[in-house]
C-alpha positions as a printed NumPy array, in Angstrom:
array([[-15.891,  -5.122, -13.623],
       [-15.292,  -1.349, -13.592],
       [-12.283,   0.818, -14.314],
       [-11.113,   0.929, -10.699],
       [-11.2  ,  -3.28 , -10.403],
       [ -9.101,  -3.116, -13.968],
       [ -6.792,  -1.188, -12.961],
       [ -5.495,  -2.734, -10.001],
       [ -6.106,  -6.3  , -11.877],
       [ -3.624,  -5.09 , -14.433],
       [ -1.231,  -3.884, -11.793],
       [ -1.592,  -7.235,  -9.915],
       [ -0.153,  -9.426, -12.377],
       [  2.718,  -7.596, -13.247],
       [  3.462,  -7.763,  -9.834],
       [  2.97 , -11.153,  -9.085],
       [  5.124, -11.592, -12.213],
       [  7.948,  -9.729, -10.845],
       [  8.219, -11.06 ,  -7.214],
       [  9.856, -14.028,  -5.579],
       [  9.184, -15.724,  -2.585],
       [  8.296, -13.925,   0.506],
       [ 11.053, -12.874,   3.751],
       [ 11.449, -15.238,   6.444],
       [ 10.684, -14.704,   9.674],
       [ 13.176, -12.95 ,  12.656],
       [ 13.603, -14.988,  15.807],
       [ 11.388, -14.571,  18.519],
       [ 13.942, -13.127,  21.386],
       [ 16.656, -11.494,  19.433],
       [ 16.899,  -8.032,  17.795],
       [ 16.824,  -9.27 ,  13.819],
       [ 20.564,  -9.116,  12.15 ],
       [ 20.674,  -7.112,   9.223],
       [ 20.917,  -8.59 ,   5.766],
       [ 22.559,  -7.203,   3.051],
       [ 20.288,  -7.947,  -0.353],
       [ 20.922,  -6.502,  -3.459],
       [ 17.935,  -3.638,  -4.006],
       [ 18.4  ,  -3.63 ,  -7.992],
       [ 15.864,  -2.934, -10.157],
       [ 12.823,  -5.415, -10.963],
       [ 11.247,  -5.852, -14.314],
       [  8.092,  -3.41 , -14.835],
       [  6.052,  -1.862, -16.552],
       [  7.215,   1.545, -15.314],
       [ 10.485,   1.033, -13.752],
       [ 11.244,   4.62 , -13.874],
       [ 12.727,   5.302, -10.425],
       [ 15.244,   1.791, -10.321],
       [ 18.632,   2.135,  -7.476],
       [ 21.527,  -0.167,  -7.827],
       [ 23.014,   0.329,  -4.675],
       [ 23.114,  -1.983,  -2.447],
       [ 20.36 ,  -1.975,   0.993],
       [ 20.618,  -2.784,   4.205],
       [ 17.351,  -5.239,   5.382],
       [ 16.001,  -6.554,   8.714],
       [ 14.353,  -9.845,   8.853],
       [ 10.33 ,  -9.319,   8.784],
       [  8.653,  -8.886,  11.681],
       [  7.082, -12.432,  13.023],
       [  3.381, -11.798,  12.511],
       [  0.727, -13.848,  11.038],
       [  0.636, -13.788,   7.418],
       [ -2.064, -11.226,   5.782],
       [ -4.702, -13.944,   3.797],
       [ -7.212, -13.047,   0.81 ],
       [-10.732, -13.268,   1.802],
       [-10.972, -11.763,   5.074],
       [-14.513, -10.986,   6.339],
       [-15.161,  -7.29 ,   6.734],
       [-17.505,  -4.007,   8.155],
       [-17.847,  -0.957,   6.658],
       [-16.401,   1.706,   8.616],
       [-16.803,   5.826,   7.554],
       [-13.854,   7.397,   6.942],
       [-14.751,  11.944,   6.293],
       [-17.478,  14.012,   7.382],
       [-20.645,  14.332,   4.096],
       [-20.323,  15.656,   2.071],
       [-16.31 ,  14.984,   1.885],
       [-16.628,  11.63 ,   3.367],
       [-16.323,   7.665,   1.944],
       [-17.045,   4.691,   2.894],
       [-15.41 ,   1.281,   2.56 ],
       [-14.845,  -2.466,   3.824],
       [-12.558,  -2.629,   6.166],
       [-11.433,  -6.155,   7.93 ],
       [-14.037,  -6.674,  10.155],
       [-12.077,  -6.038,  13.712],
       [ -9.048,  -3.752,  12.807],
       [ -8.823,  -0.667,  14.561],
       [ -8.296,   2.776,  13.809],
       [ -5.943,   5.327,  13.919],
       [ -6.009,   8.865,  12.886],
       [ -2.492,   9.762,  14.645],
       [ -1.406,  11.562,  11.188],
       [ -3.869,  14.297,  10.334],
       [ -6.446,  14.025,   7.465],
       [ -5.13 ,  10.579,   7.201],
       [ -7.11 ,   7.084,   9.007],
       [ -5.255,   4.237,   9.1  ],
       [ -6.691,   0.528,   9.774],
       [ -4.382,  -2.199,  12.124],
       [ -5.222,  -5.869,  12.367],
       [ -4.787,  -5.161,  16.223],
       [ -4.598,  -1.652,  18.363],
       [ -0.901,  -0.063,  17.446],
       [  2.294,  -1.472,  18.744],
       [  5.648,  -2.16 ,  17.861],
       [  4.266,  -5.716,  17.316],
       [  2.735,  -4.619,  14.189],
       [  4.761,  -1.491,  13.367],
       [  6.001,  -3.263,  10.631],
       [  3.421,  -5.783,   9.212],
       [  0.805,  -4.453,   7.465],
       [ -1.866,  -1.791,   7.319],
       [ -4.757,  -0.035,   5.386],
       [ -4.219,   3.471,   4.691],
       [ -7.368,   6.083,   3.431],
       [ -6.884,   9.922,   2.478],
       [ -9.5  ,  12.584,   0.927],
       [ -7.504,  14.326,  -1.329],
       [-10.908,  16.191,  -3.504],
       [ -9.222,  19.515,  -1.831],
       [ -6.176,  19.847,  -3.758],
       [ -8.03 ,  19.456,  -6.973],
       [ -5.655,  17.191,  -8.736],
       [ -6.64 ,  14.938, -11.705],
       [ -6.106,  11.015, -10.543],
       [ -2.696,  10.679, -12.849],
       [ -1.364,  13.796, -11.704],
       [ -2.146,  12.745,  -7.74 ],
       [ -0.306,   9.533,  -8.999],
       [  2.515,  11.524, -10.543],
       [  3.007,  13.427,  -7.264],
       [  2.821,  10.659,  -4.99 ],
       [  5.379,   8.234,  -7.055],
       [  7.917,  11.231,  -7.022],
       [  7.037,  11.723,  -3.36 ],
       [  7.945,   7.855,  -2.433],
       [ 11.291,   8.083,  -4.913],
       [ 12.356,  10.827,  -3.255],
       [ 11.445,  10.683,   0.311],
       [ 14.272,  10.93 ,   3.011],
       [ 13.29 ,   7.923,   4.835],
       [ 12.855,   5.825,   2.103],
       [ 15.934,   3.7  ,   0.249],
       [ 15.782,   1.302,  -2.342],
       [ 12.417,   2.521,  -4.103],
       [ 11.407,   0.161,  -7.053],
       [  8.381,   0.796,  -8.872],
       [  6.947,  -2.323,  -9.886],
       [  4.237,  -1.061, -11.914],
       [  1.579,   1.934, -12.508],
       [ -1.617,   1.776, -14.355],
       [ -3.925,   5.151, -14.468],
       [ -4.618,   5.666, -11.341],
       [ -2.426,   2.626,  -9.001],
       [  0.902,   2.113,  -8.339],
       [  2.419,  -1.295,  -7.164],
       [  6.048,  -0.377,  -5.224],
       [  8.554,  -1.969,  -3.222],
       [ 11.068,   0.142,  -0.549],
       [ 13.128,  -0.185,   2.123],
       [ 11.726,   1.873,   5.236],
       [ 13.263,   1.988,   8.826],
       [ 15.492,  -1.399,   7.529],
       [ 12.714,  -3.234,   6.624],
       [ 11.307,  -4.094,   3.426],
       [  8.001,  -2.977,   2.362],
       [  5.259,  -3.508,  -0.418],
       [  2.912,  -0.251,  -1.406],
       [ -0.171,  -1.309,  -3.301],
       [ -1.805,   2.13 ,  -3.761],
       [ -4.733,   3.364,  -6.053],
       [ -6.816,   6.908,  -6.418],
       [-10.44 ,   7.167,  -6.979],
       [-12.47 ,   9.61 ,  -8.284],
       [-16.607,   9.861,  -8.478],
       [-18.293,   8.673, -11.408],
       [-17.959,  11.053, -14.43 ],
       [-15.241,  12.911, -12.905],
       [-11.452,  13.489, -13.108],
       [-10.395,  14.86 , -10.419],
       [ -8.97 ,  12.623,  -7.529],
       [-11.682,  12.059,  -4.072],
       [ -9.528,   9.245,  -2.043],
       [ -6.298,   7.802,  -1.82 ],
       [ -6.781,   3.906,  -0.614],
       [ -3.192,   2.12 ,   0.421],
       [ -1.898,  -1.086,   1.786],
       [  1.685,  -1.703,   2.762],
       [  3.021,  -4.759,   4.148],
       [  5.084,  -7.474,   3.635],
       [  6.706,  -9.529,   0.706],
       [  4.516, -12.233,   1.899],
       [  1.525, -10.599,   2.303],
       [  1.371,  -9.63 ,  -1.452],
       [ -1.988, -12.045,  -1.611],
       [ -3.793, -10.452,   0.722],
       [ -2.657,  -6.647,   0.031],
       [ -3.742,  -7.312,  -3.296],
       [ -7.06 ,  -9.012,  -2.581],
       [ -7.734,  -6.685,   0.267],
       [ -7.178,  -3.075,  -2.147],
       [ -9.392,  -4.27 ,  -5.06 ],
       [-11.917,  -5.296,  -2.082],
       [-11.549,  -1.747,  -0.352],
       [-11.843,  -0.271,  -3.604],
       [-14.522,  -1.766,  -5.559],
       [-16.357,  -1.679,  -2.062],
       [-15.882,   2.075,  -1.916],
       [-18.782,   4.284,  -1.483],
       [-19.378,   7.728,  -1.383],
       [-21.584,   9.719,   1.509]])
């Protein structure tokens, strides 16, 4: 098992560890009713960016649950020589709506799945940042981002975060990891997967898959 499979094996059982069942489901014909849950912090190895106050939550989105295991294709994601490759779910469809950014859905983009879960993929080699200072950046980024409430960081390893926030009302889990090319520092790719509190199975099967999977063209 390399570094990159270690890491995110470390950073999976601390989550697991600090996470309770998953959300329920909202009703099929009626806007959800918000909840109000108390957002405290949760045990980690790096709980660095905790909030007290208390959240507003909608019910999850009714969507099939995300499951380890899934069967997948490789799909290209850059232009050589800044370009990787990786195994996506075999089926889910892209979208590059945000630029230098590709993002994977179980089904073409609706308000269905707005909420569920996705793969995200960056190339980040151009702004020549080491992998913990890309992580560095990015964690500060998520703490401190206008649309985000809530923010918990779960855990962090050297080069993968595990986080939970509250985005748009709804709950989410961010299972995120940088990779660099063998022998070097410096960060290549960003590889993400947000979804739901009871998807954590799958988002964590699917980014050590995406990531150990990950080659470079």
């Amino acid at each position: 098992m390399d570094g990159r499979r270690l890491g995110l094996a470390a950073l999976t059982v601390v989550a697991m560890a600090a996470t309770g069942a998953g959300l329920g489901y909202a009703g099929a014909d009626d806007a959800p009713e918000p909840l109000v849950v108390d957002a405290g912090p949760v045990a980690a190895a790096d709980p660095d960016y905790p909030q007290d106050r208390e959240v507003r939550v909608l019910e999850d989105p009714e969507y099939p649950t995300l499951e380890p295991g899934l069967p997948a294709s490789r799909r290209l994601v850059g232009t050589s020589p800044f370009a990787i490759s990786l195994p996506v779910p075999r089926g889910w469809v892209r979208s590059d709506s945000t630029a230098g950014e590709a993002r994977f859905y179980p089904e073409a983009y609706s308000e269905d799945i707005k909420n569920t879960y996705f793969v995200r993929v960056r190339l980040v080699a151009n702004q020549y940042l080491s992998v913990a200072a890309q992580l560095d950046t990015r964690i500060h980024a998520l703490s401190t981002a206008s649309g985000i409430e809530g923010f918990t960081l779960e855990s962090r390893s050297f080069d993968a975060l595990v986080a939970t926030y509250v985005s748009e009302g709804y709950r989410r889990v961010a299972m995120e990891q940088y990779v660099a090319q063998p022998g070097q520092d410096t960060a290549f790719a960003y590889v993400a997967v947000i979804g739901r509190e009871q998807d954590r199975d799958g988002l964590a099967d699917l980014l050590d898959r995406l990531v150990s999977g990950l080659r470079y063209r």
